[in-house]
Structure formats: C-alpha cells, structure tokens
Backbone as a printed PyTorch tensor [residue, N CA C, xyz], in Angstrom:
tensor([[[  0.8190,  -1.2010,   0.0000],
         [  0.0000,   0.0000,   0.0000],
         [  0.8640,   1.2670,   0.0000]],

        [[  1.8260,   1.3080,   0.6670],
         [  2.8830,   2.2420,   0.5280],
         [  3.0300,   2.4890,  -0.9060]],

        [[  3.9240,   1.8160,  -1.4430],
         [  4.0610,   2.1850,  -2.7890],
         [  2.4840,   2.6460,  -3.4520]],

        [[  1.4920,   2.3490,  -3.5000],
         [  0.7550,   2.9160,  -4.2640],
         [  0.0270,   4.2890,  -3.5910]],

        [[  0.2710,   4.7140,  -2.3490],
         [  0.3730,   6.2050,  -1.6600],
         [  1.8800,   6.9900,  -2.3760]],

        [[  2.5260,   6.2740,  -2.8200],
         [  3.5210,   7.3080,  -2.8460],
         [  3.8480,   7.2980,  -4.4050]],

        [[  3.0210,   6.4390,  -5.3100],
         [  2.7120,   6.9620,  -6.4800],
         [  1.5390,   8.1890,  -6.4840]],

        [[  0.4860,   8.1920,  -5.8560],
         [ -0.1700,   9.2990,  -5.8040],
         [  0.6900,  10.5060,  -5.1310]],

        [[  1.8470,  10.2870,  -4.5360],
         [  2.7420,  11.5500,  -4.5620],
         [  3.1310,  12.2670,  -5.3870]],

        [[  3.5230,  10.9270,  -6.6430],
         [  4.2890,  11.5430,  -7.6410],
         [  3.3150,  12.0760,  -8.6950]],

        [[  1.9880,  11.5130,  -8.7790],
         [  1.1840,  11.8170,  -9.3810],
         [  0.9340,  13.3210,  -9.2250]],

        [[  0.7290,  14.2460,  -7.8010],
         [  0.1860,  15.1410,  -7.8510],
         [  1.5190,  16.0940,  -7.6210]],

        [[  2.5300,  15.6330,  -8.0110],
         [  3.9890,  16.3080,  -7.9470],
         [  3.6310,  16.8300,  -9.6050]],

        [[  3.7700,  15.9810, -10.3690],
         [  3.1880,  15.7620, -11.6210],
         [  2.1730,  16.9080, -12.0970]],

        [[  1.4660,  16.6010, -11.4880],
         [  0.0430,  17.9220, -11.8090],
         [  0.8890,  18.9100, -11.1560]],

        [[  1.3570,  19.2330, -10.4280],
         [  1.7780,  20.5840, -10.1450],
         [  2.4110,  21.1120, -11.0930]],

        [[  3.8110,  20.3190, -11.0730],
         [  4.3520,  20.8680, -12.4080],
         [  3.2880,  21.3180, -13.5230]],

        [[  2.6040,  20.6120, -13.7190],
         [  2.0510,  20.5750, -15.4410],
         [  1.3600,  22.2440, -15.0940]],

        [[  0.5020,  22.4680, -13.6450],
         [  0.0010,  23.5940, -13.4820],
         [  0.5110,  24.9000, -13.3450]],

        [[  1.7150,  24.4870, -12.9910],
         [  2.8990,  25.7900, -13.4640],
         [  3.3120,  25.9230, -14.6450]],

        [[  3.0230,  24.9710, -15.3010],
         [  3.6240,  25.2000, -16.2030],
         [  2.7430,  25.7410, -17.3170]],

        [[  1.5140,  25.3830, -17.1020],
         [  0.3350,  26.3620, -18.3300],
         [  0.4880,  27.4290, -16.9420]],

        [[  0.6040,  28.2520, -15.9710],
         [  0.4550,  29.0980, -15.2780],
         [  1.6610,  30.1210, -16.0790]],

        [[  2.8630,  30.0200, -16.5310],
         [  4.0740,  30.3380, -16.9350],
         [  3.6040,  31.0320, -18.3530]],

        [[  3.4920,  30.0140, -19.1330],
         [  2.8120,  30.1330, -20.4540],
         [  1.7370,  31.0470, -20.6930]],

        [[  0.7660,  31.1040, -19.7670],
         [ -0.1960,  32.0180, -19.5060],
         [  0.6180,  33.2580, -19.3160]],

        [[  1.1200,  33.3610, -18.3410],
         [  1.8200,  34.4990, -18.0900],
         [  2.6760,  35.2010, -19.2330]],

        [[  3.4820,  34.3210, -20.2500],
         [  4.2350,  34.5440, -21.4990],
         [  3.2960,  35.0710, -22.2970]],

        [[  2.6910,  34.6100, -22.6560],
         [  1.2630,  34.5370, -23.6290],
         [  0.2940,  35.9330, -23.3500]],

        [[  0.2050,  36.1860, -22.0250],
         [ -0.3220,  37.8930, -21.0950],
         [  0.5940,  38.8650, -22.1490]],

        [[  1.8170,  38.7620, -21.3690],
         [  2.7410,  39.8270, -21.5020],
         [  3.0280,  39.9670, -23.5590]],

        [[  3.2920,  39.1890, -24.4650],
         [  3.1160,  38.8150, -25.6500],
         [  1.6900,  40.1110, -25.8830]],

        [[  0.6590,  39.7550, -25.1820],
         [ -0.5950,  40.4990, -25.7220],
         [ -0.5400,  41.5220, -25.3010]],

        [[ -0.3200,  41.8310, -24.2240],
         [ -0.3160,  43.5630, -24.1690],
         [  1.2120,  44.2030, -24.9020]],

        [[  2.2890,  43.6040, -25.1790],
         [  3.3580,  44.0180, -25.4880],
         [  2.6830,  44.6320, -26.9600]],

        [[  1.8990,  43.3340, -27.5590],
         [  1.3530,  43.9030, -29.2070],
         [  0.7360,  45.2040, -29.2530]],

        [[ -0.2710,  44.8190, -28.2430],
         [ -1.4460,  45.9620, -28.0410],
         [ -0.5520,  47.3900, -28.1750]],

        [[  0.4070,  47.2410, -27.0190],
         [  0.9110,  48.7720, -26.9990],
         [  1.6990,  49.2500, -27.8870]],

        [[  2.3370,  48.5260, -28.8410],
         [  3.0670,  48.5470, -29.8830],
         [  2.4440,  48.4240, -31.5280]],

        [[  0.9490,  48.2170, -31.2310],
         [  0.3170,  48.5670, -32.2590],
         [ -0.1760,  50.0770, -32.4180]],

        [[ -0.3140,  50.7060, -33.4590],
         [ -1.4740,  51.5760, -33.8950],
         [ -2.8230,  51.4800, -33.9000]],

        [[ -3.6010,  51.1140, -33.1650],
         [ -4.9930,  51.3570, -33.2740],
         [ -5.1880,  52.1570, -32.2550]],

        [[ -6.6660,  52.5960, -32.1720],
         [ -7.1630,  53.3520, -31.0300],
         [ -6.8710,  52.9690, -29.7950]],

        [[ -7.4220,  54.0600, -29.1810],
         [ -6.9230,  53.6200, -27.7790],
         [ -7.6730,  53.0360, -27.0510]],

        [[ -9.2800,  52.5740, -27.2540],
         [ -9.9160,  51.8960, -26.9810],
         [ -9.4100,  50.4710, -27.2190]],

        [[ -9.3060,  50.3020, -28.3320],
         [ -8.9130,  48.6990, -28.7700],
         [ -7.0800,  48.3700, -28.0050]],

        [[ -6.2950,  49.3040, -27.7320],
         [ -5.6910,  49.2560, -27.0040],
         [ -5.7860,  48.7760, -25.8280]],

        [[ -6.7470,  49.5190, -25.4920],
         [ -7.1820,  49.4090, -23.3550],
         [ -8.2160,  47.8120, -23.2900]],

        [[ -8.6540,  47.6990, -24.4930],
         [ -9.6580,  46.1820, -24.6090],
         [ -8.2840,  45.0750, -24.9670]],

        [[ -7.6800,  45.4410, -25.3450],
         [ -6.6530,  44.0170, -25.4210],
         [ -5.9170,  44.2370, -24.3230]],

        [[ -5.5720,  45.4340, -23.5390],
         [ -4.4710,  45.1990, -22.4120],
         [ -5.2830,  44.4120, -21.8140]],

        [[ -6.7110,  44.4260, -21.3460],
         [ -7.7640,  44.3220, -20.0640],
         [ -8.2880,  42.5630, -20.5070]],

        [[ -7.6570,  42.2820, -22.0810],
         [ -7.8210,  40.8940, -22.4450],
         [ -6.7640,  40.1980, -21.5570]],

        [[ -5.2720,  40.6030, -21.7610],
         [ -4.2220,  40.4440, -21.4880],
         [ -4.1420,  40.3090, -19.4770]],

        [[ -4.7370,  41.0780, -19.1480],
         [ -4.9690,  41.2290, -17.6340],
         [ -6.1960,  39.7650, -17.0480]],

        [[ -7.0860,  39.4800, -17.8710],
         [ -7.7770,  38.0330, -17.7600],
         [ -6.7250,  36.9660, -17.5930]],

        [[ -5.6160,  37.1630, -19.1220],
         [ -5.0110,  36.0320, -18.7650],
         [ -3.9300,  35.6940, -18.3310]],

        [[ -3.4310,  36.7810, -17.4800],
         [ -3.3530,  37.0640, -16.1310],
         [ -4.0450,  36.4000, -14.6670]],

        [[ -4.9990,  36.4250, -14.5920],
         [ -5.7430,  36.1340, -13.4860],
         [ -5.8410,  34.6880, -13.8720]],

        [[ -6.0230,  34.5310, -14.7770],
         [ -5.8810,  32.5030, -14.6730],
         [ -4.4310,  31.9970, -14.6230]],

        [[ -3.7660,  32.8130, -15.5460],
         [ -2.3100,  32.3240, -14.6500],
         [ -2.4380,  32.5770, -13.5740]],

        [[ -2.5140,  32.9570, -12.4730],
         [ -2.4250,  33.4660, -11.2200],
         [ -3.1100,  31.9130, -10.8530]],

        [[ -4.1490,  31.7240, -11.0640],
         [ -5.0110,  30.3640, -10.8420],
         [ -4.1950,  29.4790, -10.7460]],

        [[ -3.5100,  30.1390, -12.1070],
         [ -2.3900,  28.0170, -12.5590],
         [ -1.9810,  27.7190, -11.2670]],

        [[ -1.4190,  28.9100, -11.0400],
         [  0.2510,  28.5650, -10.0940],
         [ -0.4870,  29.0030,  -8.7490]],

        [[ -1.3920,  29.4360,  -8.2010],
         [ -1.9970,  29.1450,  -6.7850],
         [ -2.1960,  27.7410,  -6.5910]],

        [[ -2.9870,  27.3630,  -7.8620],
         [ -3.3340,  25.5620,  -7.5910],
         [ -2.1590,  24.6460,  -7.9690]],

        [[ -0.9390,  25.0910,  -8.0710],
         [  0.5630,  24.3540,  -8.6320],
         [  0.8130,  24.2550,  -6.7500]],

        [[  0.9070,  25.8450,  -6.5360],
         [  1.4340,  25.9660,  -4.9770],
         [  0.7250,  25.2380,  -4.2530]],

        [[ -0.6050,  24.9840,  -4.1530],
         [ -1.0780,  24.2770,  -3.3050],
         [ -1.1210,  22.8280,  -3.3230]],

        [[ -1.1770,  22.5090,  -4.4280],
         [ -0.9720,  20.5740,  -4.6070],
         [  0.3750,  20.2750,  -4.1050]],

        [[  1.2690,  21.4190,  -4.5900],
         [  2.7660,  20.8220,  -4.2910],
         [  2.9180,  20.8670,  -2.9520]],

        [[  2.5080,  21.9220,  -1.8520],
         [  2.7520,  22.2420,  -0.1580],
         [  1.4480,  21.1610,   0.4840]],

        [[  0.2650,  20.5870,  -0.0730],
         [ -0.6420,  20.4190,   0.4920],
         [ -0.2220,  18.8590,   0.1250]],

        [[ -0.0220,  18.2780,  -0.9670],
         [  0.1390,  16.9540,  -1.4900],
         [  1.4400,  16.0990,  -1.2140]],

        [[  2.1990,  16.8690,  -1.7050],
         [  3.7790,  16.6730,  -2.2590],
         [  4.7860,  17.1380,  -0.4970]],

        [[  4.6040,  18.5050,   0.0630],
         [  5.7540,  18.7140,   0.7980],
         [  4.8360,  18.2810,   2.1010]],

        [[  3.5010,  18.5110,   2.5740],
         [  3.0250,  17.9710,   3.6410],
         [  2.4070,  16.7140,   3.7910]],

        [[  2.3790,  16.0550,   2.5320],
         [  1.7690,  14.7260,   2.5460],
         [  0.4670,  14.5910,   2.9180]],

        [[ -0.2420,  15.7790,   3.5610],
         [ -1.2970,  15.6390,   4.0680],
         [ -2.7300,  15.0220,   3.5920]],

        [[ -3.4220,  14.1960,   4.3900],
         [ -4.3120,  13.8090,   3.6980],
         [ -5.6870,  14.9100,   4.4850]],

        [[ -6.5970,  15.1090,   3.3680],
         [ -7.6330,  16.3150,   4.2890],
         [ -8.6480,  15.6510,   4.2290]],

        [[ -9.1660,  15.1790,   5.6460],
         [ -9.6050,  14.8250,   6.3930],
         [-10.6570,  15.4580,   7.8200]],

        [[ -9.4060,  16.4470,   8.7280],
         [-10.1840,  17.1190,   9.2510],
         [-10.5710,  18.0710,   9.1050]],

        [[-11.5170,  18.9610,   9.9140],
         [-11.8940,  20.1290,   9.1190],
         [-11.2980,  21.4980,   9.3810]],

        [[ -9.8540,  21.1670,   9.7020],
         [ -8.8300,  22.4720,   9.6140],
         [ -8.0650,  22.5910,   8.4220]],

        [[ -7.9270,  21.0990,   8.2360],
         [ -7.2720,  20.7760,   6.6310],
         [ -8.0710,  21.0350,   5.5850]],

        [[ -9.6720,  20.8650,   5.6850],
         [-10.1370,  21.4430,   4.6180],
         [-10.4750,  22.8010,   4.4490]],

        [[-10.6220,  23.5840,   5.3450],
         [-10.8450,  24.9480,   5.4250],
         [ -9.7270,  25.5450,   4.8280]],

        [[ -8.7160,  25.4030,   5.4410],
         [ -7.1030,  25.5870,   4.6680],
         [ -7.2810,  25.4510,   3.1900]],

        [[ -7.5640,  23.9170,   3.2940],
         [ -7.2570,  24.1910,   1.1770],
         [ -8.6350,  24.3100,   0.7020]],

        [[ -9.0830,  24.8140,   1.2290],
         [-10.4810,  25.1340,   0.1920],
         [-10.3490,  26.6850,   0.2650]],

        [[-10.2830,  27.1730,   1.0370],
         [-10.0140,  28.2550,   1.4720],
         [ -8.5580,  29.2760,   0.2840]],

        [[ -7.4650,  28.5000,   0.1970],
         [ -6.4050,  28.7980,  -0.7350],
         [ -7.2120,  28.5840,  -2.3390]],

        [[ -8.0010,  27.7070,  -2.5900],
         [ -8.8710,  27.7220,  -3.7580],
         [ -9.6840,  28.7390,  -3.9660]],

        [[-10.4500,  28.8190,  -3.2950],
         [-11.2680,  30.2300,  -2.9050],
         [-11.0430,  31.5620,  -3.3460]],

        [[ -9.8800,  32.1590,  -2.5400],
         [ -9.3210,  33.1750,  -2.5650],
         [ -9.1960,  33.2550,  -4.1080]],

        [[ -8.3670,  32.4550,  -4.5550],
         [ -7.7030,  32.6650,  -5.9180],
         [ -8.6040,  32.5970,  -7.1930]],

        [[ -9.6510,  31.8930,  -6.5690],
         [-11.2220,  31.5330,  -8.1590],
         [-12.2360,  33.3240,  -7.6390]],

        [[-12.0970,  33.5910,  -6.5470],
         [-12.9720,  34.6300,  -6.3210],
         [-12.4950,  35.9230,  -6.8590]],

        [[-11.1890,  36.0150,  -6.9740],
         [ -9.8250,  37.2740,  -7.2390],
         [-10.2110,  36.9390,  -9.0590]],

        [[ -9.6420,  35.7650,  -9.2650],
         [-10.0220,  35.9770, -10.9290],
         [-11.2050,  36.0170, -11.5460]],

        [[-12.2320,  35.3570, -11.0530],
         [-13.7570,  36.0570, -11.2800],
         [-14.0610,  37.3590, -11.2190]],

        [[-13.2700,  38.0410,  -9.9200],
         [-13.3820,  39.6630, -10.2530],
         [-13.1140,  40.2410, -10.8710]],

        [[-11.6510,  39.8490, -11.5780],
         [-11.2390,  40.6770, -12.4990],
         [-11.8160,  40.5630, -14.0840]],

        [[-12.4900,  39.2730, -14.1230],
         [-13.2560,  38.4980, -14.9280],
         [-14.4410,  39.4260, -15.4590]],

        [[-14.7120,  39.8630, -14.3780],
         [-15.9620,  40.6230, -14.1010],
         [-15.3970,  42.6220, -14.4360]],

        [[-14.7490,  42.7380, -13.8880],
         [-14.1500,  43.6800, -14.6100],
         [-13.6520,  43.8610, -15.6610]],

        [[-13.3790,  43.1300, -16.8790],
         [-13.0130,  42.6210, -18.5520],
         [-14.5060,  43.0000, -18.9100]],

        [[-15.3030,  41.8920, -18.3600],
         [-16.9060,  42.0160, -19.2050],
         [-17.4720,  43.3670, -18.7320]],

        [[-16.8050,  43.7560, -17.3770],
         [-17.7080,  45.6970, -17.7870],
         [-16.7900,  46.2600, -18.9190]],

        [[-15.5570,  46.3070, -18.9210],
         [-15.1980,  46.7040, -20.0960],
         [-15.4010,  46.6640, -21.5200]],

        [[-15.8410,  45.0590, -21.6120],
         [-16.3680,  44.9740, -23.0010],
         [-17.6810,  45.1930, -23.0150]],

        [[-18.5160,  45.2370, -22.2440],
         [-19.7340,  46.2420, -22.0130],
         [-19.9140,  47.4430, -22.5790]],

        [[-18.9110,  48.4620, -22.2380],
         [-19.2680,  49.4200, -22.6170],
         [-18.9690,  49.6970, -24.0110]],

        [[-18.3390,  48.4600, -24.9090],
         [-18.4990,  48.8630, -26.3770],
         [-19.6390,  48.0050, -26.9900]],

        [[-20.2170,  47.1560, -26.0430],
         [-20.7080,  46.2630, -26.8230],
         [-22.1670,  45.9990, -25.3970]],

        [[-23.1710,  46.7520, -25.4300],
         [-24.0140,  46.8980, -24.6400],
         [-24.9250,  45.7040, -24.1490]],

        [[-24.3610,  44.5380, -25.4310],
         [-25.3970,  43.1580, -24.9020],
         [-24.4790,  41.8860, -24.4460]],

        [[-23.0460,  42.5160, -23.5490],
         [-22.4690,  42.0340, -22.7790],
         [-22.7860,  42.3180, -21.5760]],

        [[-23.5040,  43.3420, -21.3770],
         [-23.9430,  43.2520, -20.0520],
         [-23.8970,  42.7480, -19.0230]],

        [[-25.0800,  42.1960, -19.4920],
         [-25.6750,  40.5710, -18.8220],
         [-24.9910,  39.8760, -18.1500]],

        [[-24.0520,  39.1910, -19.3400],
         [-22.5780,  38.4680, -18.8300],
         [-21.8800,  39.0230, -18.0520]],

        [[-21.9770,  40.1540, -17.9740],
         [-20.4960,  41.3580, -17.1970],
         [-21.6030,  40.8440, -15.2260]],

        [[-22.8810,  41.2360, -15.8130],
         [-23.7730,  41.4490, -14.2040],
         [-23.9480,  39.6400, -13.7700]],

        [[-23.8070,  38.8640, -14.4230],
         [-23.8570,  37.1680, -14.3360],
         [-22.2660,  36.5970, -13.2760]],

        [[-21.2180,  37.4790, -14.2130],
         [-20.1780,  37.2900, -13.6230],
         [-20.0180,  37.6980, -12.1960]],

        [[-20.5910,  39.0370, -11.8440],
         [-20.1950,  39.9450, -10.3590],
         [-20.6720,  39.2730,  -9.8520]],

        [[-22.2030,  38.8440,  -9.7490],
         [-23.3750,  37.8650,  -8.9850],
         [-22.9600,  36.7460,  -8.6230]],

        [[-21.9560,  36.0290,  -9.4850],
         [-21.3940,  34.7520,  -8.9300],
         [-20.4750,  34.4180,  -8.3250]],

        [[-19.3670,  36.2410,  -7.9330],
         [-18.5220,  36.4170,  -7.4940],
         [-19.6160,  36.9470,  -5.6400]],

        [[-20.3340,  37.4290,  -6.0820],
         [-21.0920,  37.3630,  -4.4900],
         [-21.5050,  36.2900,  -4.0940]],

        [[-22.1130,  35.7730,  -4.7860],
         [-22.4470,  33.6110,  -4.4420],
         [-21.3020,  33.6210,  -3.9980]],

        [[-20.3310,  33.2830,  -4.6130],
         [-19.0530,  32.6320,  -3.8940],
         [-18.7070,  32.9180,  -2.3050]],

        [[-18.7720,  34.6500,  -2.6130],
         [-18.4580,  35.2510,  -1.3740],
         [-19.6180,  34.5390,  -0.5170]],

        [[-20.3940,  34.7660,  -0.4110],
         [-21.5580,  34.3540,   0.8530],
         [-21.3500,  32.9680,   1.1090]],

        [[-21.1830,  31.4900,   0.1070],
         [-21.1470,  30.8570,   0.6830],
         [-19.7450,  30.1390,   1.1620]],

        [[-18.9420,  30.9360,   0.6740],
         [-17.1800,  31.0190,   1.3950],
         [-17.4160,  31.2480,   2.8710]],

        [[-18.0830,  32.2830,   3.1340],
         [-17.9810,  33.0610,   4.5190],
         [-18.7920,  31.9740,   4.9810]],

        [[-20.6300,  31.0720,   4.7710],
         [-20.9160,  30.3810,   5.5880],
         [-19.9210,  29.1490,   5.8180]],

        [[-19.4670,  28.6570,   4.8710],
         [-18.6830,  27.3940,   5.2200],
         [-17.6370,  27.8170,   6.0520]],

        [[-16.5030,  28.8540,   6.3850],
         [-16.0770,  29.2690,   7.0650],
         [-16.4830,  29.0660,   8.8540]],

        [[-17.6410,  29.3620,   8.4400],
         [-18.4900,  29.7400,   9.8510],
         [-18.8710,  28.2510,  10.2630]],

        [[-19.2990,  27.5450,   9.8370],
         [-19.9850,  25.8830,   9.9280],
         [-18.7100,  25.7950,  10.5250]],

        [[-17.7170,  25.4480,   9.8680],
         [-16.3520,  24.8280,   9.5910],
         [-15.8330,  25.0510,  10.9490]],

        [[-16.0570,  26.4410,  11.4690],
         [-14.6470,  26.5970,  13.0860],
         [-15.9150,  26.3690,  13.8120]],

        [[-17.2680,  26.2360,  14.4010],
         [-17.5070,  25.0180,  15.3030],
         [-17.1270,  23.7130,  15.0430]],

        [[-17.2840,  23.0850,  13.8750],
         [-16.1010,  21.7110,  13.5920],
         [-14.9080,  21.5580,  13.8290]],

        [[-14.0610,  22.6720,  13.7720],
         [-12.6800,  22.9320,  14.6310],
         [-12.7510,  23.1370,  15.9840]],

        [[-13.6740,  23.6020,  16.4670],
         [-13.9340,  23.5010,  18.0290],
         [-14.0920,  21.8910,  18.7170]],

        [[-14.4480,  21.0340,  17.4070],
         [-15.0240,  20.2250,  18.5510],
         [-13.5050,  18.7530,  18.3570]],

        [[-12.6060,  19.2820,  17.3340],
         [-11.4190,  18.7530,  17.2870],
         [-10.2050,  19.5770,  17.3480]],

        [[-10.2740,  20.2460,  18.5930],
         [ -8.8960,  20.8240,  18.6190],
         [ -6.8950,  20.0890,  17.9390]],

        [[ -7.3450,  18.8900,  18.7290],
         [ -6.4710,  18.2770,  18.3650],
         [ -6.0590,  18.3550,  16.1950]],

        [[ -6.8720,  18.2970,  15.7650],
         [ -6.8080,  18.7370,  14.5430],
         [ -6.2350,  19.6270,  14.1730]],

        [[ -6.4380,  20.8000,  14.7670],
         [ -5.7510,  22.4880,  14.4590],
         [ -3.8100,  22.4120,  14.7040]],

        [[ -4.1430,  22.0210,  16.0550],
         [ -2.8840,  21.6130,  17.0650],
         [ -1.8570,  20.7100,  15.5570]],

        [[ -2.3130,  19.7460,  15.3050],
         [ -1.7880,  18.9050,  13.6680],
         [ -1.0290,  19.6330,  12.6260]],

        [[ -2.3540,  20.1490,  12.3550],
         [ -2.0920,  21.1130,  11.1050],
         [ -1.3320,  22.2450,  11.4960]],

        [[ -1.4100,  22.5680,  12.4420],
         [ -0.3960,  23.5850,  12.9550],
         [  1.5630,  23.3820,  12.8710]],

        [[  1.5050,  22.0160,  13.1780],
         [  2.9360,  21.7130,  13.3450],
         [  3.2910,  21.0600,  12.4740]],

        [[  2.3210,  20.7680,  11.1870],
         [  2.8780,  20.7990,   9.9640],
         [  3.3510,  21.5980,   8.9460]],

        [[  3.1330,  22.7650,   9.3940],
         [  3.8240,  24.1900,   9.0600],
         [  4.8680,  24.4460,   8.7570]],

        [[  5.7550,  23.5950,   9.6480],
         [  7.2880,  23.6430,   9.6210],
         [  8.0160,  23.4470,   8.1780]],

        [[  7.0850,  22.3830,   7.8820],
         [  7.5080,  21.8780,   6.3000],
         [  8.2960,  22.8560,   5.2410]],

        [[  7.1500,  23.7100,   5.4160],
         [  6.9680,  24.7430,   4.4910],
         [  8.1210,  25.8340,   4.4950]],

        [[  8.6700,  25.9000,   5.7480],
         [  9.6400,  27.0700,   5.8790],
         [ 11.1420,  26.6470,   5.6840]]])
C-alpha cells in the first residue's frame, strides 16, 4: 500500500508541475498580448480592450500557479491527507481566494467589453453575482467549519505543526 500512496505523490507532484507550467505560459502569452497591443497603432480603446484581455489572462495564470502551490505544499511537501476540518478549510479556502480574485477581475473585462458592446452586459452582471455567491457561501462554510474545529482541537494543534515543512 505504501508504494501505491507514494505513487499518488508523484502523481500530484506531476500535476503541479504541469500547473505551473500552463500558469508560466499564460503568463508569457499575457505579456506577448499587451506588449502587441501597446506597440500597435490602433485606437486607444482597442488598445485598453486588449491590455484588459491580457490582464484576464493574467488572473488565470495566477489560478495556474496558486493551484501548482497548493498541490505541491498540500500533497507533495506535507503529505497531508484532508480529512479534518482544519485541513479542509485551509485548502479550500487557498482555492477560494484565488477563483474569487479571478472572477473579479473576470468581471471587470466584461464591464469593459460592455461598454463597447451593450449586450455584454448581462454576462459582465452574471459574472459579479457569482462572485457574491461565492463570497456568501465562502464566509458560511467558514463559519460551519470553526464550530467543527472547536469540537477537534487536536486537529488544528496537527495542522499547525505541519507548518514547519513549508519554511
């Protein structure tokens, strides 16, 4: 059984890499698009709409490599299996942050292309709305979650002194 736990090590060693590595590319691929944008001649609208393209893909790189960092510290350097509910608050929580941050800015692209294109709207007001869903039910699970940490201290105390790893 060992060996096949510590192929799922290498497995999600594996996905990390691969997630840095479209996170990188993304990032190459960003900088590539606004480099054009600003180095082209067109208006300055179509300018500010491709930087603000370029800034999207941005925010999913940012995604790549939050979810690279976390498989690799959560999988790979702490071994941890999540289980209790300090460990999942933790990595759901590092997911969270990073899908709610690029939905916003997500959401800020579609007001932009909104205002040239008025039946994006929708999509622009679909996007913010689901960035408040998120928010509300981030914050209740939060809240559920630390009476479940109350009633396993010993859990926190765990995850706490697996910390060390990391530094």
């Amino acid at each position: 059984m060992k060996h096949v736990l510590r192929l799922y090590g290498v497995a999600h060693a594996v996905t990390a890499f691969l997630f840095a590595l479209a996170g990188l590319t993304l990032i190459w691929l960003a900088a590539r698009e606004g480099w054009q944008a600003i180095q082209s001649d067109q208006a300055v609208h179509s300018v500010t709409l491709a930087l603000i393209e370029a800034l999207g893909i941005l925010a999913a790189a940012v995604v790549a490599l939050q979810i690279s960092q976390t498989v690799a510290e959560e999988e790979v350097v702490r071994d941890a299996h999540i289980s209790a509910p300090t460990r999942v608050r933790r990595f759901l929580s590092r997911f969270m942050v990073v899908i709610v941050v690029a939905l916003a800015v997500e959401a800020l692209v579609s007001i932009f292309k909104a205002r040239s294109d008025p039946d994006l709207l929708l999509q622009a007001a679909a996007v913010i709305t689901s960035v408040g869903i998120l928010l509300i039910g981030w914050g209740w699970f939060i809240r559920l979650n630390r009476y479940a940490e109350e009633l396993e201290p010993e859990a926190m105390a765990e995850a706490k002194k697996e910390d060390h790893k990391l530094k």
